[in-house]
N, C-alpha and C positions, 0 to 999 in steps of 0.2 A: 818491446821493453825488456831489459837484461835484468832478468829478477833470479833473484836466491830466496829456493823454498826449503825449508827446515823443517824437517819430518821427527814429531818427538815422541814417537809410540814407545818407545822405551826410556824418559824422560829426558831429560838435560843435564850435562856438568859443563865444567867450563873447559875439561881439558877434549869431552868427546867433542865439543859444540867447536875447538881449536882444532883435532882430525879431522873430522869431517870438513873445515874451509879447506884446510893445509892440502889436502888430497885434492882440490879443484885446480891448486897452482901448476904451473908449469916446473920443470921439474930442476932448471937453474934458479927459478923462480924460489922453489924449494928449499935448497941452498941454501939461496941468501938471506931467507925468513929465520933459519936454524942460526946461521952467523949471528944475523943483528940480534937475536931472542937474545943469543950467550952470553951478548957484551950488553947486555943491561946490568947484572949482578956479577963481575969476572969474580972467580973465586969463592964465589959463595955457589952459584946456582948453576946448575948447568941442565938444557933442555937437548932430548932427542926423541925421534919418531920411528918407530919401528912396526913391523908388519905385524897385526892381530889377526887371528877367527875368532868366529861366534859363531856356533849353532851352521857350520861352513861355508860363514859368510867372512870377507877376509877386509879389512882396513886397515886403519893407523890409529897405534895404540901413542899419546903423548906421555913422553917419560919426564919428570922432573927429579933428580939427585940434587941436595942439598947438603953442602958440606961434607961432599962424598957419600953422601948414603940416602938411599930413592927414598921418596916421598912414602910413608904407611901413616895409617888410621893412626896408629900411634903416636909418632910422632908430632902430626898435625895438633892434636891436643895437647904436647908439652912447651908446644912454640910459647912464647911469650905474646901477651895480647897486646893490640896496636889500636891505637887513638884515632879518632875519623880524622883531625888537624893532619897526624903525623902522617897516615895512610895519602891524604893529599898531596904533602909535602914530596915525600919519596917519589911520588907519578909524577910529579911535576920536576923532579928532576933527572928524571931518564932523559938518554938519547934517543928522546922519538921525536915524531912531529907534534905539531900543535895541535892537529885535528885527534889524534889517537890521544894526548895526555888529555885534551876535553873529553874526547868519549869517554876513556876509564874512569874520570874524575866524574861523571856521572849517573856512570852503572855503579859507581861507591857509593854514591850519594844516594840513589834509588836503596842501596842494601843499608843502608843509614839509617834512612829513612822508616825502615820498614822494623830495624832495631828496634828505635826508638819506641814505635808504636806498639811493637809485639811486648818489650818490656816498662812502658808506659815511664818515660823518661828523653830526658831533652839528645839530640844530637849529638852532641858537646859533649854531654857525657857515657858516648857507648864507645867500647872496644871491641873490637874486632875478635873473634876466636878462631874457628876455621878460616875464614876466610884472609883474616889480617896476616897469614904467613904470606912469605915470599913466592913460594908456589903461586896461590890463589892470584898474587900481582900477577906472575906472570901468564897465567889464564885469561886474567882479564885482559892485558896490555896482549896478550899474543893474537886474542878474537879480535880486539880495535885496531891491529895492526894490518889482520891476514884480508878485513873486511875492507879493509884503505886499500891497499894492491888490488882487491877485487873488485871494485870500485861498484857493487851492482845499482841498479838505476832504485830499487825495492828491493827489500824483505818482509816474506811470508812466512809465520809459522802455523804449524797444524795446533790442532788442542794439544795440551801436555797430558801426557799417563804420569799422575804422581807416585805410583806406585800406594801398600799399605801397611800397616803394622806399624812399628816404632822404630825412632831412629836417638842412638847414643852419641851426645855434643857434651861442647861442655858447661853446660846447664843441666845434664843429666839426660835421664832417657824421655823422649819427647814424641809425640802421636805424629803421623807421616801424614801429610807434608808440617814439619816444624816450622813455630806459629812465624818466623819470620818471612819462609817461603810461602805461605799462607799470605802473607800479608802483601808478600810481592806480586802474588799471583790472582790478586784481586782484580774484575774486569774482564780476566782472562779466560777461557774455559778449558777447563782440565777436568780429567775422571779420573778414576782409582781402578782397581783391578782385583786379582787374582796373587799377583806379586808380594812376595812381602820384603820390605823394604823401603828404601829412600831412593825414588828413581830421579826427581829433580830435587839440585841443592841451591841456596842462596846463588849463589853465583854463574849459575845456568839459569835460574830465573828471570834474574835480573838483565842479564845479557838479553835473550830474548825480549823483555819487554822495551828496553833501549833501542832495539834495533829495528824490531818486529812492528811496522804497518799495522798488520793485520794478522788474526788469527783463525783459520778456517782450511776445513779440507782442501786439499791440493787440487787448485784451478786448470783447467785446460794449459797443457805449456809447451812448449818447443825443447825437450832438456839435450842439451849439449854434454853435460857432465855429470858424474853422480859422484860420491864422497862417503865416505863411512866413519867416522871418528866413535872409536871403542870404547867403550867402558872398560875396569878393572874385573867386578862381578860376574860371576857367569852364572845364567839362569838357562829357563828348557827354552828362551825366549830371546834370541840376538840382543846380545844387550849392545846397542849402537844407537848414534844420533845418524842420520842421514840426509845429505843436503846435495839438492840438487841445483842444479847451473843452468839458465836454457832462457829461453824467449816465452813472455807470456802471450797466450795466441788464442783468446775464449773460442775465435771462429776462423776455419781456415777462409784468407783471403781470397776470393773465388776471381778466375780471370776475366776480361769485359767479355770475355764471349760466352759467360755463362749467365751474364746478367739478362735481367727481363729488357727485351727490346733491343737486342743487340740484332742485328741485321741480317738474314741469311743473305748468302752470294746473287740469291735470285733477287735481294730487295734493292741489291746497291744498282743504281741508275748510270754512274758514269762516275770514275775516278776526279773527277771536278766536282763532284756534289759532295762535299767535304762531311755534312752532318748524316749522310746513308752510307759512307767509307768506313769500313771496318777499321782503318788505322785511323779515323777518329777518334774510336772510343780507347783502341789502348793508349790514344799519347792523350787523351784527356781523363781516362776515370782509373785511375792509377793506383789511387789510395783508399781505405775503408777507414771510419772512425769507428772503434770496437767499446762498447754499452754494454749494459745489463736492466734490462725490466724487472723491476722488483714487483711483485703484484701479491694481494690478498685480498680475499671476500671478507666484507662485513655487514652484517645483518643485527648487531646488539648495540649501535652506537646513537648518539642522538646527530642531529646534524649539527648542532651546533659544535661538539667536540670533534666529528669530523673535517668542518671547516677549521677548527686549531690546526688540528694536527696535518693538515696541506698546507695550511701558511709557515708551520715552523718545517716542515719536510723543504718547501721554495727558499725559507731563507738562510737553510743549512748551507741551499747550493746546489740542490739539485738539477740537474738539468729540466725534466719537464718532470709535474705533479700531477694528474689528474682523472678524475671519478667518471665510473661507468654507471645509472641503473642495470642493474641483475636480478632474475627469478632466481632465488636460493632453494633450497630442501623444502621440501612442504607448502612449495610456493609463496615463501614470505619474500617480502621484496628486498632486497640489498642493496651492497654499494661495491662495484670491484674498485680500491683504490691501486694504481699505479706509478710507479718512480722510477724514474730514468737516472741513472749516474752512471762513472768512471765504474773502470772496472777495478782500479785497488779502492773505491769510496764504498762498495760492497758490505764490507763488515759495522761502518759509523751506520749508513742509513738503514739497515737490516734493524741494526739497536736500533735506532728513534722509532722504527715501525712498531719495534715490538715493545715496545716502552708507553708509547704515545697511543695507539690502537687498544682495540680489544684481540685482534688477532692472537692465533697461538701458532701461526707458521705462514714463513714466505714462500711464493714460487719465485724463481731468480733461474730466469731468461738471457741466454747470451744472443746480442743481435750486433746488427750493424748499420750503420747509415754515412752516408755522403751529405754535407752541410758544405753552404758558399760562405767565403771569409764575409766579416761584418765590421763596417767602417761606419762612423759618423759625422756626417758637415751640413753648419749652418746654412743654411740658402735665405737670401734677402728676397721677400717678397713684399706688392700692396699693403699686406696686414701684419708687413713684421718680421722679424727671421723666427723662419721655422728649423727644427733640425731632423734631418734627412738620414735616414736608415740605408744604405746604399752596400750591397750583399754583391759578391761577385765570385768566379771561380766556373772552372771549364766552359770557357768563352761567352758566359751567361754576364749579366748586370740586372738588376732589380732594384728599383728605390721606392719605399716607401715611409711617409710624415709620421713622424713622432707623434702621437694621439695627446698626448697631454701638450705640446706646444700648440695642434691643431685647435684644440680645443679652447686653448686659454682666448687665441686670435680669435676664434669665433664669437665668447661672448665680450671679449673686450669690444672686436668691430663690429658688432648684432647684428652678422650673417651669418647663413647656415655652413655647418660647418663643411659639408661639399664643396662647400664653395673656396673656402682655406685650403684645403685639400688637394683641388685639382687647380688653384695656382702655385702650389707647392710641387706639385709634380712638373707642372708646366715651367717653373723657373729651374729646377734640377735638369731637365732634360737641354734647356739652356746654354746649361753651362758644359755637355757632352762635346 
């Protein structure tokens, strides 16, 4: 799966969060990003990329000059402030695509949003301050742009470092993270540090929460490419966003000949016994489905909230749910509960465990397994159509009756229900 992980140890902006994609492109690719950026604003704005260090780590610092003269703290404050209506307006009339003017129009929305609430007032009526200048567009529209070319399958972010101390807007000077990044970054988890300063701002916030899956240390991955997008700041501490490119991979794919059972040369009997031929297994077991075991010990719940919280863990979606007895510390007796899902579904079911449980930590297990596709058809039998579970994949077929159709036929025709059963099996095999 071609995922982009987003490392924000030294927080988010929107221009580092724009270096850092821009360094994954290809380097025509490049190019044409800088062209199309420039013909969004001709004459008002103009964007370029140029090489940074930090701390002798080297990326791309993004420059924006407006009206001839580069973007400063300063001036960002004396822009004139923009209406959420009007902020829409102007995104919706760039020359981008349809999918980049939605994205933007809705990391606006999100920093709108979050206005509103941080100054307890409607939508409708919040202006934009740092963020409403033209720069800030083009940070936003230049990430929804760079992330459309890069088309990834997912995005990961790590926790944010919102850095400490206070930061000067224009509302005055304001406790770090200000209460609108605060308000973005609800959900999310982030810590503080040692730094002092503003290391995530509204609109590296916000981006990340748009785009960002999931948030959690950097998973097992395949990385193809790495990225550095700069900050302006220099601290004793790389100030960089860093994003990597690559294949998500929790467990390397092992080959059929490492699996259990695969056949030494002494077992294969004759190049005609097709299921003891080594070239069975590799033109049949080709593929692994890649899971995670979520699991935690409980020993302080009642059963009855146990049983809650496995029916809402099954109806979330997870793949499989289900309780072990366990001897705990002191020999009290337990429960190891377990949870099978995807591996970008990691960060939702972790919450509900730890939300829904008494636990105060998961173990998160990478495995793998092999499953037969699963089809369903009605089969007419004596007692009625039953419907047929019918599993197949590497030369294999299984069918097995639907227990609630079985069952209905049994007491409707008051026979036992083996008996529905095995003329269900017996009418599917029928029809092989």
């Amino acid at each position: 799966m071609k995922t982009l992980y987003l490392e924000c140890n030294m927080g988010a902006s929107g221009d580092m969060l724009m270096g850092a994609l821009y360094e994954l492109l290809s380097d025509s690719a490049k190019d044409a990003f800088i062209k199309n950026m420039n013909s969004l604003f001709p004459n008002q704005l103009m964007l370029s990329a140029s090489p940074s260090e930090k701390c002798g780590i080297w990326g791309t610092k993004m420059n924006v000059v407006i009206l001839g003269q580069e973007e400063t703290s300063e001036r960002v404050h004396n822009h004139l402030h923009t209406g959420y209506q009007e902020m829409l307006e102007q995104i919706g009339n760039l020359p981008v695509s349809a999918s980049v003017k939605e994205h933007a129009k809705a990391v606006y929305t999100l920093i709108g949003n979050a206005e509103s609430a941080a100054h307890h007032t409607d939508i409708s009526q919040i202006h934009f301050h740092e963020v409403g200048t033209l720069d800030a567009i083009m940070d936003v529209v230049g990430c929804c742009l760079l992330i459309e070319l890069l088309n990834p399958e997912q995005i990961i972010a790590s926790p944010i470092h919102v850095g400490s101390g206070s930061v000067r807007c224009a509302h005055g000077i304001l406790p770090v993270p200000a209460p609108a990044t605060a308000e973005l970054l609800k959900d999310i988890p982030i810590y503080g540090g040692s730094i002092d300063g503003e290391l995530c701002t509204p609109t590296g916030a916000a981006l990340l929460k748009h785009f960002s899956s999931q948030f959690t240390p950097m998973p097992p991955m395949t990385v193809e490419q790495t990225g550095y997008g700069m900050g302006a700041k220099d601290f004793d501490t790389a100030n960089c966003l860093r994003a990597f490119w690559g294949n998500l991979s929790i467990l390397p794919v092992p080959s059929p000949r490492q699996l259990p059972g695969y056949p030494s040369a002494a077992a294969v009997k004759s190049d005609g016994d097709k299921e003891t031929h080594p070239d069975y297994y590799t033109e049949q077991f080709h593929s692994l489905d890649q899971i995670l075991e979520l699991s935690c010990n409980l020993d302080d719940m009642t059963p009855e909230t146990i049983s809650y919280a496995t029916k809402l863990l099954r109806d979330a979606g997870a793949l499989d749910v289900y309780t072990t007895p366990i001897n705990m510390k002191k020999d009290r007796p337990g429960i190891l509960l377990t949870v099978l899902c995807n591996v970008t579904e990691e960060s939702r079911f972790s919450r509900l465990i730890l939300t829904h449980t008494a636990t105060r930590g998961i173990r998160i297990q990478p495995c793998y397994r092999r499953t037969l596709d699963a089809q369903f058809r009605k089969i007419s039998t004596v007692y009625g159509e039953i419907t047929i579970k019918i599993s197949t994949g590497y030369g294999i077929t299984k069918c097995k009756p639907e227990y609630e159709d079985v069952a209905a036929a049994a007491r409707q025709c008051k026979v036992p229900f083996q008996t529905v059963y095995a003329a269900a099996v017996a009418a599917f095999h029928k029809t092989l």
